[in-house]
Every structure is written in structure tokens, then in C-alpha cells.
N, C-alpha and C positions, 0 to 999 in steps of 0.2 A: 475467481476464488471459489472453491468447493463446484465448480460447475461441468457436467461431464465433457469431457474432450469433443472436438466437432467430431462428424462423424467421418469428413474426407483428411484425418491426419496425415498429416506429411510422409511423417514415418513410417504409416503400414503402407504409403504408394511407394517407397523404396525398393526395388526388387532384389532378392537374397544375395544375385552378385555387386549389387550396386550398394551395398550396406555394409560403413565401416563395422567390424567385428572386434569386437562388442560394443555396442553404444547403452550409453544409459542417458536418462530424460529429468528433467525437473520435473518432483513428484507438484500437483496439482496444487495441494496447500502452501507450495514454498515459493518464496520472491528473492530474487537476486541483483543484487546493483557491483560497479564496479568504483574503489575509490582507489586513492595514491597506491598502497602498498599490498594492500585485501581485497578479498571479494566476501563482501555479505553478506548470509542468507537469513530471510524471515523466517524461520516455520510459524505459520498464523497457525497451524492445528494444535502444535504445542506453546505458541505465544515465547517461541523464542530464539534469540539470534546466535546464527555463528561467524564464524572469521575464519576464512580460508584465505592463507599467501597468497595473495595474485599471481606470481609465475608459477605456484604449484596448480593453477588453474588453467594456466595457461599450458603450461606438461601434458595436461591433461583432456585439453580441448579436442584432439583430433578424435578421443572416443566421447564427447557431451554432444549429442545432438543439438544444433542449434548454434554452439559456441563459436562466437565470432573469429575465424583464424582460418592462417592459408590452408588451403586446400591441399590433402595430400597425397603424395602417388600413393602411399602405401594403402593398400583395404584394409590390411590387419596390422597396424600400429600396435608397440608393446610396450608396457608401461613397468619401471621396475620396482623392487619389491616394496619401497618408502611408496611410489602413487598409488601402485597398487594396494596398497591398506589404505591411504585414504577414500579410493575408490567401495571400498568394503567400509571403512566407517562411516560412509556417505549413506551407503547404501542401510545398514542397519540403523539408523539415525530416522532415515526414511527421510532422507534428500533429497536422493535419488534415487531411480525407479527402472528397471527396463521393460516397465509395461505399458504400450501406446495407447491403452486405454484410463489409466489413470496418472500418465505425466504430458508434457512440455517442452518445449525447445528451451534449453538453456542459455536463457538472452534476459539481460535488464530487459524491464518492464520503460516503453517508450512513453516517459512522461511529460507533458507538457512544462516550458517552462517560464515562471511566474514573470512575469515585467513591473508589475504595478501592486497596489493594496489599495482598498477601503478601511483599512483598520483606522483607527478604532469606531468610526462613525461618528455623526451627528450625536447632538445633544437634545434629546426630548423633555416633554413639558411633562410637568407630575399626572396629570390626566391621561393623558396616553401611555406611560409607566405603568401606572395601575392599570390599563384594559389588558399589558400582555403580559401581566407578572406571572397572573395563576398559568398561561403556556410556558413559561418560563421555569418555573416551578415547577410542574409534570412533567416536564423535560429533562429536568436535572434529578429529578426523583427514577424517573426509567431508566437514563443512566447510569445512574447511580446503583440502581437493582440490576439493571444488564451487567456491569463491571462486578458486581458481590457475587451472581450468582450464576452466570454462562460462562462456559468457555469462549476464548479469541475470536475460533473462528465460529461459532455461534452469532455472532453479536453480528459480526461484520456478515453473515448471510443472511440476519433480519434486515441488516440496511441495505441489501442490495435487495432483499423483498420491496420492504420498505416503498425503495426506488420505483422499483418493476409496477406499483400500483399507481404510482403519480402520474402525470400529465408533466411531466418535465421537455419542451422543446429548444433543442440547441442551438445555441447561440443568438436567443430571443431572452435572456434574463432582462428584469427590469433591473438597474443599476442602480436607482434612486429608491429602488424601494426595497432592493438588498442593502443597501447602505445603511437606510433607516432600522432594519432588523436586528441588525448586527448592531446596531449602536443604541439600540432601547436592550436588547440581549446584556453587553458588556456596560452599560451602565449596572443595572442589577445586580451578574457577576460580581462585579467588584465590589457594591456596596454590600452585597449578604453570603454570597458563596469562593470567593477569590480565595484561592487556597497556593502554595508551591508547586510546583514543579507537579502539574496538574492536568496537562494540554491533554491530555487521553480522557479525562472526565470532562474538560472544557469543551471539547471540539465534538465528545457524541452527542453532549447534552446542546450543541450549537446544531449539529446535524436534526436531532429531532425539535427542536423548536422551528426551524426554517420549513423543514417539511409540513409543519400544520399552516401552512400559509403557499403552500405546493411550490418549495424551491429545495430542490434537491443537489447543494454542490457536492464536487469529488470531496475523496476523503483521500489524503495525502501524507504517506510515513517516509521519511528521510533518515540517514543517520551521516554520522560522521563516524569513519573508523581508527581515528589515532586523537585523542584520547577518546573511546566511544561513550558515543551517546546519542539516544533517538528521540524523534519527533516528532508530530502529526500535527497536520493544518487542514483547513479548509481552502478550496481552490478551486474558483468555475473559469474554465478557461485559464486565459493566460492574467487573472487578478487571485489575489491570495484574500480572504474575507476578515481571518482574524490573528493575522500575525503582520509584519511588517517586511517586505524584499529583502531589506536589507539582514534582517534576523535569520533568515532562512540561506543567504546566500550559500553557507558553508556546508549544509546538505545535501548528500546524495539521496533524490526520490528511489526509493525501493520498491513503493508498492502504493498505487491508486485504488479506492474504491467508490 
């Protein structure tokens, strides 16, 4: 997210005769997942989703770089005049891109997927409550200021700063004492700050409280597109931190951070 292209893309080694004509790329800030009937897109730059027909995506595949589908004799595939404007509304939208230096292969994002949870965690004793309120508190307080006053994808390139400065080694989490965080965290939550349909203030304010004790999990957006609705969790690997497997099941991941 927001991070310049490598520099051996795929697409500029494609040689002129060996390039479907015209292809266009997932522009850098946008994430795509695939559900029953739609294909999803994030834009984190504008913080907002759309809904493309899955077989109008599908029509359209032989010119998306990337896009999963047979391969075809033709170089120059033609699209008529309905894909072709979605092509263009894509394109003005800034969906899509045909510049290899600031898009993407157009492919869901390969997200791990959850098997288990610690939620909601252990139960702490009042003395150890009070040692992590005040982190708890400055936690929800920067969230709180990050969601009032950055834009999306601001926020989410502080966390992957954020990340970039920790000492995070994979697949060495301590379990027992992730567990313990999350469960001194959402005891507090609930008792001073639990609010509705909140998982977007819940889960940054969960992200920067973990990281003052140097645990950096993904940050995980999912939606459902018939009736839509979206979602963020925390997720180290294949355990979910503050949500439950079974709440989650009916999610498609869009987008990891």
C-alpha cells in the first residue's frame, strides 16, 4: 500500500509483441477481492469501495494484467462499447492505471486464512489493569486523532512505518502473552470506550496499543458483497486476536496490512 512498484515489474519485462494491447494494472492504492456475484475494490487513497459484476470482470480480464483467466490466442482482444466505458470509468476513478510504475497485477490480495482466535482473552486482576490503562488510553486517543484528522491511506502508511521500526520476528509471537494483551485491552474497551459498529476505531486503537509492547499483527479488511458490509480485524498468522472465526467466516479478505 502506497509503496513504489519493484523495480523488475513484470509488465515492463513483457516485450511489445508479447503484450496483450491494451492492458491496464491495479492502480497501487487499490485492493481487490472476488465474492459470489461482484468483484470488490478498496480505494484506501479515497477510503472507498466499489462493486463491479463479476462476469463484467471477467469480459474484461484478457486486457487486466494479472487477472486470473485462460489465456488467449488473441494479442489484441476487443472489448465492446458497455466494457469498454467501464474500462474508462475505471480508469477516471483511478482504479485502474496503464502505468507500470504506479499500478499492479489485478489479483485478490493472497490472504492468510484464520483457523482459530484468542478473543476475547483472559481476565486481569485490578492492579495490572491499571499498569496498562494510561497505554490503552494513548492508544485510543491516536486513533482517535488519526480517524478525525488523516486521510485512509495516511493512517495505514503510519502503520506500516509504524511496523518498519519494530523488531517484529515471524512466527515467534508469544501466544500467552498476546492473549494476556488483548484481554487486559478489551476488558477496558468495554468498560469505558465500547461503542457500535466501531471495529475501525477498535482495531487501530488495538494495533497501537500491542505495538508499545513490540507486537505488530496484520491488519485485516474483509467485506461481504450482497447485502454489503465491511470489516477489519486483527490477525498474526492463521489466529484472529480480536474477533471470533466464526464472526468472520462470511468475509472476503480484500486487503492485509
Amino acid at each position: 500500500m502506497g509503496c513504489a512498484a519493484p523495480a523488475a515489474h513484470p509488465y515492463r519485462n513483457l516485450s511489445p509483441a508479447k503484450r496483450v494491447t491494451p492492458v491496464y494494472l491495479l492502480d497501487e492504492h487499490c485492493y481487490i477481492c472476488v465474492d459470489r456475484e461482484f468483484c470488490i475494490i478498496l480505494d484506501a487513497r479515497r477510503n472507498k469501495y466499489l462493486a463491479v459484476p463479476r462476469d463484467t470482470m471477467e469480459r474484461l480480464g484478457p486486457v487486466l494484467f494479472g487477472w486470473p483467466c485462460e489465456p488467449s490466442a488473441d494479442d489484441h482482444p476487443s472489448l465492446d462499447t458497455e466494457h469498454s466505458r467501464t474500462i474508462n470509468d475505471l480508469l477516471v476513478k483511478g482504479i485502474l492505471t496503464t502505468s507500470p510504475n504506479r499500478g499492479k497485477p489485478v489479483r485478490p490480495a493472497d490472504i492468510q486464512k484464520p483457523l482459530g482466535s484468542i478473543f476475547p482473552g483472559p481476565s486481569w486482576s485490578t492492579f495490572r489493569l491499571l499498569h496498562v490503562l494510561p497505554r490503552v488510553a494513548l492508544s485510543l486517543r491516536l486513533a482517535t486523532r488519526q480517524l478525525s484528522h488523516l486521510s485512509f491511506a495516511s493512517i495505514i502508511q503510519s502503520v506500516i512505518s509504524t511496523r518498519k521500526m519494530g523488531t517484529r520476528a515471524s512466527h515467534v509471537t508469544d501466544v500467552s502473552r498476546a492473549t494476556m494483551l488483548v484481554g487486559a485491552f478489551y476488558f477496558l474497551w468495554r468498560s469505558c470506550y465500547s461503542r457500535p459498529n466501531s471495529c475501525l476505531l477498535e482495531a487501530l486503537a488495538l494495533l497501537h496499543f500491542l505495538a508499545k509492547f513490540n507486537f505488530y499483527p496484520s491488519w485485516v479488511f474483509g467485506v461481504i458483497s450482497e447485502p454489503f458490509h465491511a470489516h477489519c480485524w486483527l490477525q498474526d498468522g492463521e489466529t484472529i486476536l480480536n474477533d471470533s472465526a466464526v464472526n468472520i467466516t462470511n468475509y472476503v479478505p480484500i486487503m492485509q496490512i
